[in-house]
Phi, psi and omega in degrees: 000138180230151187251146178243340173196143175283355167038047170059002189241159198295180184292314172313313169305274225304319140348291185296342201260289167316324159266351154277342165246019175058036174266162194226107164314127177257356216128130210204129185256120159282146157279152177293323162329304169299010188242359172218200178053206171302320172306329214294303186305322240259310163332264185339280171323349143300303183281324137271001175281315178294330172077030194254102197270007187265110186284093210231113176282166225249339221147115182249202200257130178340275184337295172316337185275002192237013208226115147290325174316285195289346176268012186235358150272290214317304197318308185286300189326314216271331166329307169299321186273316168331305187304318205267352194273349197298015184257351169274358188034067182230151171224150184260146160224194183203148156256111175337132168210171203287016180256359197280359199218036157282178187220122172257117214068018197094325185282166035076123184290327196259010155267287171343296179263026183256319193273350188259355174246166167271160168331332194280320150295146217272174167229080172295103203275151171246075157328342154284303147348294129358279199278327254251293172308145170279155171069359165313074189260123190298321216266289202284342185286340173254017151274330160339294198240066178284169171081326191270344200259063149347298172267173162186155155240136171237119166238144197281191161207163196187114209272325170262001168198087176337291201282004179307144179280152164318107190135300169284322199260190217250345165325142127262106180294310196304321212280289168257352151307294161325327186257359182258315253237289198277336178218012107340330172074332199336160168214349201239037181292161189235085180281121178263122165251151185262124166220128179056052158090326202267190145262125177260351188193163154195165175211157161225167184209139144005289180299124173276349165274169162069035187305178205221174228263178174280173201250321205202176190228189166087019166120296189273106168314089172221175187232163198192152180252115179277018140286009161224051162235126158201151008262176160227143180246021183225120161305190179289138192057353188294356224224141151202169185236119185213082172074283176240000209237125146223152195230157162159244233196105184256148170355119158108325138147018192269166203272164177192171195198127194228181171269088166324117216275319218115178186293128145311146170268007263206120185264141176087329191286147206255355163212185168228155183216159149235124170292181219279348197272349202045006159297149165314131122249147175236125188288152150069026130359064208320117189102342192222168184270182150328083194201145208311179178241000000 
């Protein structure tokens, strides 16, 4: 599971959360801030509380993507902070978004600020991101940058049709699976699934093979390997809210439907309904899927 937001509550709650549904922290995105000065303990801790070593910043400032000057600061910053968390067996990475592949000087911002950090930083590459620019080829930039793409969202991408699945869309997934698996370095994929635009899910595993199905829906984004989440009662992206009603599709394809309760007290969840069986299920359940209560 990589976490994108702490929803105010500590590492220790999430710790709990996370071992009752027998997930494994992967990664957590930070602002570069949360990575230095005073802030910097609050981080670790948190990150060690949760047992999480990737530090992945999350985005930097409009600006920095148009500057060799501010992307050779930005470059020492994240050097530094790489330095102070490694005695914590912690590593800072950064993530890709479609500016990252504006070009300064003829190069790529995110070859630049791959030659301008050390090694010791992840390059969490995002393939939908990634792709979003013409000439951005997925295959050279992580033979480029061999060793760095630790991490990855594999996300699809399709120019004629957004919402398209991994399979459907214009990647060679085989292609690149081989170049993050050989020279690549991977330990992470971060599967994002998309439905109408939106994330309905995400899940990551281990395994550098063999992605698995998404765990849960409903808002709160995580990832899980979902042979060890059971039971569950909604497949992936199925539950939607539609004015007071929420609908979808439960394990096996049968249909179902419920009364919307209202906002849950459930922290992270994004609603609570009753199904037609009168149990509770609650979506997006921070550590857990869709399930009855």
């Amino acid at each position: 599971m990589e976490l994108e937001n702490a929803f105010g509550r500590p590492g220790t709650e999430w710790r709990t959360h996370l071992d009752a549904a027998k997930l494994k922290a992967c990664g957590f995105h930070h602002t570069l801030a949360e990575l230095q000065g005073e802030k910097l303990a609050a981080t670790v801790e948190f990150n060690q509380a949760i047992g999480n070593p990737y530090l992945i910043i999350r985005s930097l400032a409009p600006e920095v993507y148009k500057s060799a000057d501010l992307l050779k600061k930005t470059a020492d910053a994240v050097n530094e902070a790489a330095e102070k968390v490694k005695p914590h067996k912690m590593r800072v990475g950064y993530h890709n978004h479609s500016a990252d592949f504006n070009r300064i000087d003829g190069e790529y911002w995110w070859n630049r600020f791959a030659d301008a950090t050390t090694k010791d930083v992840v390059l969490q590459l995002d393939t939908g991101n990634a792709s979003q620019l013409t000439g951005a080829i997925i295959i050279d930039l992580v033979r480029r940058n061999a060793g760095r793409t630790r991490t990855m969202h594999v996300k699809p991408f399709s120019k004629q049709n957004p919402d398209a699945h991994i399979g459907a869309d214009e990647l060679d997934w085989p292609a690149i699976m081989t170049a993050v698996e050989s020279t690549g370095g991977v330990e992470w994929y971060n599967h994002r699934v998309r439905t109408r635009g939106r994330a309905a899910g995400r899940r990551a595993q281990s395994e550098p093979r063999g992605l698995q199905e998404d765990a849960s829906v409903g808002g709160l984004a995580f990832r899980a390997q979902t042979e060890q989440v059971e039971p569950r009662a909604f497949g992936p992206g199925a539950l939607k809210l539609r004015g007071d009603r929420c609908t979808g599709r439960a394990r096996g394809g049968r249909p179902c439907a419920g009364e919307r309760l209202g906002e849950p007290a459930l922290p992270g969840a994004a609603f609570v309904c009753r199904s037609p069986n009168s149990k509770l299920a609650s979506s997006g359940l921070p550590g857990r899927p869709v399930a009855a209560l």
